[in-house]
N, C-alpha and C positions, 0 to 999 in steps of 0.2 A: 504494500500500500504506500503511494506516495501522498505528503502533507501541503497544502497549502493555507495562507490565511487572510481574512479580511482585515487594511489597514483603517481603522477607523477615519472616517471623512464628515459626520455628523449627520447621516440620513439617520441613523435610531438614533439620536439623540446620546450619541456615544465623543461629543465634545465639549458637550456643557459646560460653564465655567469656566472654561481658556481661551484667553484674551482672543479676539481674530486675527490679531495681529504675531500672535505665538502657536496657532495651527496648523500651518503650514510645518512649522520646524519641528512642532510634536508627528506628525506624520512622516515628514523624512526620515527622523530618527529610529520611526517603529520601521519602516522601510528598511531603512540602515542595516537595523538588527537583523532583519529576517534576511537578508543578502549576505549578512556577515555567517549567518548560523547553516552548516551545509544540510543539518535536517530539514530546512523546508525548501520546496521546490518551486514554491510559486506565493507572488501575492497579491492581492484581487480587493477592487472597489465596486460598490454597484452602482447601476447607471439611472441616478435620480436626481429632481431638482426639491421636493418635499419633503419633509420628516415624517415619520410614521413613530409612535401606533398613530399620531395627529397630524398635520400640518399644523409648524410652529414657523416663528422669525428666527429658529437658531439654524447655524450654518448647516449649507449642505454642498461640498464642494465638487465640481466638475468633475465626469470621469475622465473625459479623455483628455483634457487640460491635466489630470493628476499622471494617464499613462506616460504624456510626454516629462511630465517632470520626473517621476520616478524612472522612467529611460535614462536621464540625464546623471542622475546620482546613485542611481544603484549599476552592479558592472555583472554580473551570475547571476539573480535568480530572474525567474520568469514572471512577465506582467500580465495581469489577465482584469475582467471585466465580468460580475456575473449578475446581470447580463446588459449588455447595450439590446436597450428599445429598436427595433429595426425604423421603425418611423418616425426616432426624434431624428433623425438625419436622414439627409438624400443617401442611396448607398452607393451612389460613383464618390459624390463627397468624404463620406465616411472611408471608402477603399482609400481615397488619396490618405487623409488625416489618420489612418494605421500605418500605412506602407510609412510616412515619414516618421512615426512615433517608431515603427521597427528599425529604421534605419538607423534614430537617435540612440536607441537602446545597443545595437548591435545584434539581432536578430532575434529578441527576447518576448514580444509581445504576442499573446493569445488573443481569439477574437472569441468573446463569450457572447452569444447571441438568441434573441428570441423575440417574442411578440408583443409582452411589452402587456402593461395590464394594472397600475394604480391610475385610477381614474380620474382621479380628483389632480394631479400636475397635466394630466393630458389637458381637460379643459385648462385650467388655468392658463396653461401657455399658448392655447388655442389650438391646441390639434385634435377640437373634437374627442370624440372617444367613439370610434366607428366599432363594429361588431367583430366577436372574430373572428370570423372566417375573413374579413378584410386585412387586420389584422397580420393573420397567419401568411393570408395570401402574399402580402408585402413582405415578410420573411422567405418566404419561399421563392420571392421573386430577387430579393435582396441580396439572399443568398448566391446566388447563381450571378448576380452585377459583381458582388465583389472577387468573389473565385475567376472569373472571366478577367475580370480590370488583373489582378496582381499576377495570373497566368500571361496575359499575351501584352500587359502595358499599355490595353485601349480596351475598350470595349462598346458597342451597339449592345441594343438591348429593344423592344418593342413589347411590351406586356400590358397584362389585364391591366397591373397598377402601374407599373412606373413605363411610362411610354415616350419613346421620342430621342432617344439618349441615343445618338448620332457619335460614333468617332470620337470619344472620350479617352483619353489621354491621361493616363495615371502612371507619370514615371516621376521618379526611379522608383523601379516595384520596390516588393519589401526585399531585404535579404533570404529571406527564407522560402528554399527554394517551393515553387508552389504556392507561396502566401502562404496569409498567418493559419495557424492552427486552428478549423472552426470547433468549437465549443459549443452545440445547439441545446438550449437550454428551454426547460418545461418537459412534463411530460402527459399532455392532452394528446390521446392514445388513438385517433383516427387522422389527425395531421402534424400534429409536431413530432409526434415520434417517424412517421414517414417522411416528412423534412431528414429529421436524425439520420433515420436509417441513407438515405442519397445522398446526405452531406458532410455529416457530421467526421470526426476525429474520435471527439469527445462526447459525452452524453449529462446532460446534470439532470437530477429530478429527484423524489423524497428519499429523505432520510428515513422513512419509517418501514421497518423491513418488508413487511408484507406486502407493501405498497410498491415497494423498488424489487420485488421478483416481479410481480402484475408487469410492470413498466418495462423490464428486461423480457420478459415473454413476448409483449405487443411488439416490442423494440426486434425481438429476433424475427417475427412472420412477417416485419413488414422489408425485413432485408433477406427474406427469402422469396419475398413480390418481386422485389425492386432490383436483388441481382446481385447486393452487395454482402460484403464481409462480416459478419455482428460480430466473429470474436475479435477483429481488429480495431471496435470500437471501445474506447475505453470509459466506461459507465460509472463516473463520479454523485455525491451529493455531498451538501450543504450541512455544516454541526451547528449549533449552538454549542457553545462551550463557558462554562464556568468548573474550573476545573480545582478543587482543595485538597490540603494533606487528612483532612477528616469529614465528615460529613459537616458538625459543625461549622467547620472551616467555610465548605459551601454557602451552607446557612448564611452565616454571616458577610460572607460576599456578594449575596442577594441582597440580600437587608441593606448593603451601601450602596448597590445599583439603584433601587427603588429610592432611599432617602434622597438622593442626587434626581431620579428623575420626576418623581410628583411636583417635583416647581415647577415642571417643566409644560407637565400635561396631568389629563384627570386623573385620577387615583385607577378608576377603573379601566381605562387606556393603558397604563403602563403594567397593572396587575394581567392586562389579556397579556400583552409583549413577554413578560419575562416567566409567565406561564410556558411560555413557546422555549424559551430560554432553559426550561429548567425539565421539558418534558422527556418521555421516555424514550422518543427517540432523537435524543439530542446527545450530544458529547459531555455531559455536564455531572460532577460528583467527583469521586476519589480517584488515581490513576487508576486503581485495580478494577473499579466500576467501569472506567470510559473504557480501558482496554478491552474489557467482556464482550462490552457492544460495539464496538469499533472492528472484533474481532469476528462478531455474527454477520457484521456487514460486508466484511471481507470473505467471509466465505458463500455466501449472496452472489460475488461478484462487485460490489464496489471495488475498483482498485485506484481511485484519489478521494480522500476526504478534505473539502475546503474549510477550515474552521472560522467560525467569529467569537471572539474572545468580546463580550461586550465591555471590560474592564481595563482594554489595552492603554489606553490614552491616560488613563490614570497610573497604573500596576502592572507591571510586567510582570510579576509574579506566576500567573497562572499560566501564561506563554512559556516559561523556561520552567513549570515543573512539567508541563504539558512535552514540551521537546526533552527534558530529562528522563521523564517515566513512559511514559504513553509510547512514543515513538519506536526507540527502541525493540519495542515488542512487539511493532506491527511492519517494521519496515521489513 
């Protein structure tokens, strides 16, 4: 099993309290570390402009403004996204704005991608909130613009959704031969997993076991339609993670999450979040605990777990007993 993690950038309300002006530098830094630490292999923002469990005025910072900067200062690990919206950006635009974020990097950037789905920023920033099979369809289509742009350096295109893309010129591709790695994320089991199975690399969808056998079943008959490889897909999900040397310990690492975030939002908004945070299929409890399930999931077939540490920005703590204990016994 390989490790990745999410660098906190303030969409859960995982910055609170640090100046806007000392953000950025708390995020390099956790960047820094995971570059510096060769247990992890990748690290990952998601790609939103709202806070959740609410919409708040606290910061939510850019993804792909963050890939390019963590291209710039990190030099080994691999930079990923889970997931860019396919419809907050045009995807010739978006192909360009990867190919130069891999270039800056050195060949390091992943493309986590999908269809996109809090609704409340889509209106806000006026993009509608169209159904999904729209949606989808615009991944599907997106998909296949940017694979085309980073394979051949141009690309035409005429489709249901995005139509007209005449001779489109995306150079200098990325480094990596082929373009970036696609990462097809969601697993809605009559299109996105058929997306997956045509395009995909990589695979992301639930962490909760029973749910991610269901999802790797659909995921293999749709690559036995479509023609393609399923065991050369590599079928990752998503932890929560709060990680202690005792249960206790946990405990009380919840207890500080929540004190820090009811200023923030209702009582009962943050009590759903860190429900999700603390559930059973989540990464979350003593190492001996996480490794059980970490270990169920691997034998499942997960072979990358992305974590999100919701205490990074504060405690690095649960990060280095997580890479101390956990790791070791899943790598």
């Amino acid at each position: 099993m390989r490790f990745g993690f999410f660098i906190p950038q303030g969409w859960r309300l995982d910055l609170v309290d640090i100046p806007t002006a000392s953000q950025w530098g708390v995020m390099r830094d956790i960047a820094g570390y995971a570059d510096g630490a060769a247990a992890w292999d990748s690290l990952w923002v998601y790609d939103h402009f709202h806070t959740v469990p609410v919409p708040t005025h606290e910061a939510t910072h850019e993804a792909w403004s963050l890939m390019s900067a963590f291209a710039a200062t990190t030099s080994r690990i691999k930079l990923g996204q889970m997931c860019t919206a396919m419809s907050y950006r045009n995807p010739v635009y978006l192909a360009k704005v990867a190919a130069t974020a891999d270039i800056i990097s050195g060949g390091r950037v992943q493309m986590g991608i999908g269809g996109g789905w809090y609704e409340h920023e889509w209106k806000a920033y006026g993009y509608g909130f169209p159904s999904a099979g729209v949606r989808l369809g615009r991944l599907d289509e997106g998909v296949q613009i940017m694979r085309d742009a980073w394979r051949d350096g141009q690309v035409s295109f005429d489709g249901k959704y995005y139509k007209e893309i005449s001779g489109a010129i995306v150079e200098p591709k990325p480094l990596q031969d082929g373009g970036l790695p696609l990462w097809i994320a969601g697993g809605g089991e009559k299109v996105t997993l058929k997306i997956a199975a045509k395009y995909a690399q990589y695979t992301n969808f639930t962490s909760e076991p029973d749910g991610f056998v269901q999802k790797s079943q659909v995921l293999a008959g749709h690559c036995r339609d479509v023609g393609t490889d399923y065991d050369a897909i590599v079928r990752s999900a998503n932890f929560n993670a709060v990680i202690g040397e005792s249960d206790a310990d946990v405990k009380d690492r919840v207890a500080r999450l929540r004190a820090r975030l009811v200023g923030k939002a209702n009582e009962a908004a943050v009590d759903g979040m860190l429900n999700m945070v603390t559930s059973p299929d989540s990464a979350s409890g003593t190492p001996e605990q996480v490794v059980e399930k970490l270990q169920r999931m691997r034998e499942l077939g997960c072979e990358y777990a992305i974590l999100y540490f919701p205490e990074a920005a504060y405690d690095r703590s649960g990060i280095e007993l997580f890479e101390r204990e956990v790791i070791p016994a899943l790598s």
